[in-house]
N, C-alpha and C positions, 0 to 999 in steps of 0.2 A: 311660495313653496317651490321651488328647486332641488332635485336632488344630481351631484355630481356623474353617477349614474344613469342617468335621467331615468328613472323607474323606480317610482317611492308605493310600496304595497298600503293600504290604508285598511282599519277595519272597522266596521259599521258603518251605521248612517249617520251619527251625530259627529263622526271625525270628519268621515267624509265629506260633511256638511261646512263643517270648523274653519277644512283646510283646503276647500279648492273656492271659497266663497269671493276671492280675489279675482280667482280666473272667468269665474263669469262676469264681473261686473267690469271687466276690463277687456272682453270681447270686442272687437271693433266688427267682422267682417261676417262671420257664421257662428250661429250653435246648432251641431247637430245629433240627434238625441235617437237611437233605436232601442224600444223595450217590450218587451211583451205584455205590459199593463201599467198602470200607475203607480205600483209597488216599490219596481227597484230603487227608483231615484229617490223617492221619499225620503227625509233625512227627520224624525220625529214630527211627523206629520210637517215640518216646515218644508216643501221643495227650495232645489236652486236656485238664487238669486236670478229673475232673467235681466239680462242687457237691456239697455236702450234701444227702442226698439224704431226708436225716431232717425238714428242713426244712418244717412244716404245710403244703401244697398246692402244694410245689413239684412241680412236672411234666418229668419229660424226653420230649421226643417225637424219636423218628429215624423217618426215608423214604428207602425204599432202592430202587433198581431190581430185579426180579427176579435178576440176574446172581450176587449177592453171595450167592444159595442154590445155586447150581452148586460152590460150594466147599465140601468140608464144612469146613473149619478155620471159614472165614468166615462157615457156619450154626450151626456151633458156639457161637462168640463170638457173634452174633446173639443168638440162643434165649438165652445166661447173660445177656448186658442186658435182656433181657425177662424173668428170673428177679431181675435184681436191680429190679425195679420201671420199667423204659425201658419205654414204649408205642412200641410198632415197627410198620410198614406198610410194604407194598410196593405200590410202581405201576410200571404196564407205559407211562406216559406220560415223557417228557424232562421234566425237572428241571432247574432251576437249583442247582447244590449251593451251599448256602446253608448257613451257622449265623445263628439268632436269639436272642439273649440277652437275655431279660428284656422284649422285647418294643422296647426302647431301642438296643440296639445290632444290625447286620444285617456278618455277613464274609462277599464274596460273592469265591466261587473263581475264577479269570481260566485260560485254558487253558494247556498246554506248547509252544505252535509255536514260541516264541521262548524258549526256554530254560527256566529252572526255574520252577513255576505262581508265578503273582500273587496275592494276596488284596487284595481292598477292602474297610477295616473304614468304615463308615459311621455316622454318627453323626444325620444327619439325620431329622428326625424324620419328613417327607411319606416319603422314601426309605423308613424302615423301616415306615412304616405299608402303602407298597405292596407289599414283600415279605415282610410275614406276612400280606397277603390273598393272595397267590399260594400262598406256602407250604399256607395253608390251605385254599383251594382242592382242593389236589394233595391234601391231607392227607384231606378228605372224599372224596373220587375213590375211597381206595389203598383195598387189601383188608388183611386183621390178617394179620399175619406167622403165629400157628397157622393159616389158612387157606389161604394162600401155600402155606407150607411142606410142606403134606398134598397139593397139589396139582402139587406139583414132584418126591415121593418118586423116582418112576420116571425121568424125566428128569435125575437129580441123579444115577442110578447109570448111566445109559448115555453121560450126555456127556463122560466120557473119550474111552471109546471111538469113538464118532460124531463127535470131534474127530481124534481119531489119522484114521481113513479118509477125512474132507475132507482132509486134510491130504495125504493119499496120494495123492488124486486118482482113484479107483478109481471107478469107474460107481457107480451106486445100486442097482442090481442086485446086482453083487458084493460092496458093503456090508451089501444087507439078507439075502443068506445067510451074511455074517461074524458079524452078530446075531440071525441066525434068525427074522427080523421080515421080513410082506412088503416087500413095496416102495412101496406105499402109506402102512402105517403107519411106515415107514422116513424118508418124505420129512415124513410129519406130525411127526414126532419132530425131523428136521432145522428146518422151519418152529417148531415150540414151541421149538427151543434159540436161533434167529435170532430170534426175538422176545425171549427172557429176557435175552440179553444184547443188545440195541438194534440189531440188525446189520438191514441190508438187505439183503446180500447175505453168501453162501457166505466169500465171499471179510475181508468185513469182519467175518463172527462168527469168524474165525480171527486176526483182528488184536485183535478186542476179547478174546479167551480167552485171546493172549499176556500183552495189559496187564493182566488180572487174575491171571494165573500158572496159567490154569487147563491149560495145556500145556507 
């Protein structure tokens, strides 16, 4: 897939999936991937073909948002990409979710307001040369997913529960003797779960833990 152009817009996942299935499997040097969960890239539950991964100094690199360690299925899968050789990072900053292939080609994610997500594969070379200095950027910023990960244990086993009780609407008070936690460290743990998954408010770390299945 080539466009004259070089910017062919795609839409959903299973095109998405159809039509760039060449370019991964014909990676020689890098894939690299920023998302904010396991979501975007998904293509009906099939993800991207990966590359060979046997290949002399080829490299996978994934950047995640914290959010995607609130799940354990989805720390799960994490941690095995990073056992099969994926260098993994997390940042607490917005992201563009981005794949970059080989440094040549950039498929950048477009949102759902208007029905099933967009992808822009781009072919242009100033284009992709600005969004792997971005990427890279973010990439020097993030912290290692074992560091992450060590640092989320506690927070990973209460925010079920601390999502059930937003959800209920109960004071903070009678949340933090539902977890026998003050109320201080109650509202700190609310504050660390509203930042892991990008929320601002109460109200929007309830909408972002629906979109990730985390309730």
């Amino acid at each position: 897939m080539r466009a004259e152009n070089e910017l062919v817009v795609i839409r959903g996942h299973r095109e998405l999936y159809e039509r760039t299935w060449h370019l991964f499997t014909s990676a020689k040097l890098e894939v690299a991937c920023a998302a904010n969960d396991l979501i975007t890239w998904v293509a009906d539950r099939n993800p991207p073909p990966c590359p060979d991964k046997t290949l002399p100094g080829f490299a996978i690199r994934k950047l995640y948002r914290p959010g995607i360690l609130l799940d354990p299925a989805a720390t799960q899968h994490v941690r095995q990409m990073a056992q099969l050789g994926a260098q993994i990072k997390i940042t607490t900053d917005e992201i563009n979710e981005t794949i970059l292939i080989d440094r040549r080609v950039a498929i950048l994610a477009g949102d759902t307001a208007h029905g099933p997500r967009s992808f822009s594969v781009v072919w242009a070379a100033d284009v992709v040369q600005a969004v792997g200095s971005l990427f890279d950027a973010a990439w020097r910023a993030a912290t290692d997913l074992e560091v992450y990960d060590r640092q989320l244990v506690e927070l990973r086993q209460l925010a079920p529960r601390i999502l059930r009780l937003l959800g209920s609407g109960c004071k903070d008070e009678t949340a933090a003797r539902t977890l026998a936690l003050s109320v201080r460290t109650y509202r700190r743990r609310v504050a660390e779960l509203m930042s892991a998954l990008g929320a601002s408010s109460r109200f929007q770390a309830g909408v972002r833990a629906r979109e990730l299945g985390l309730v």
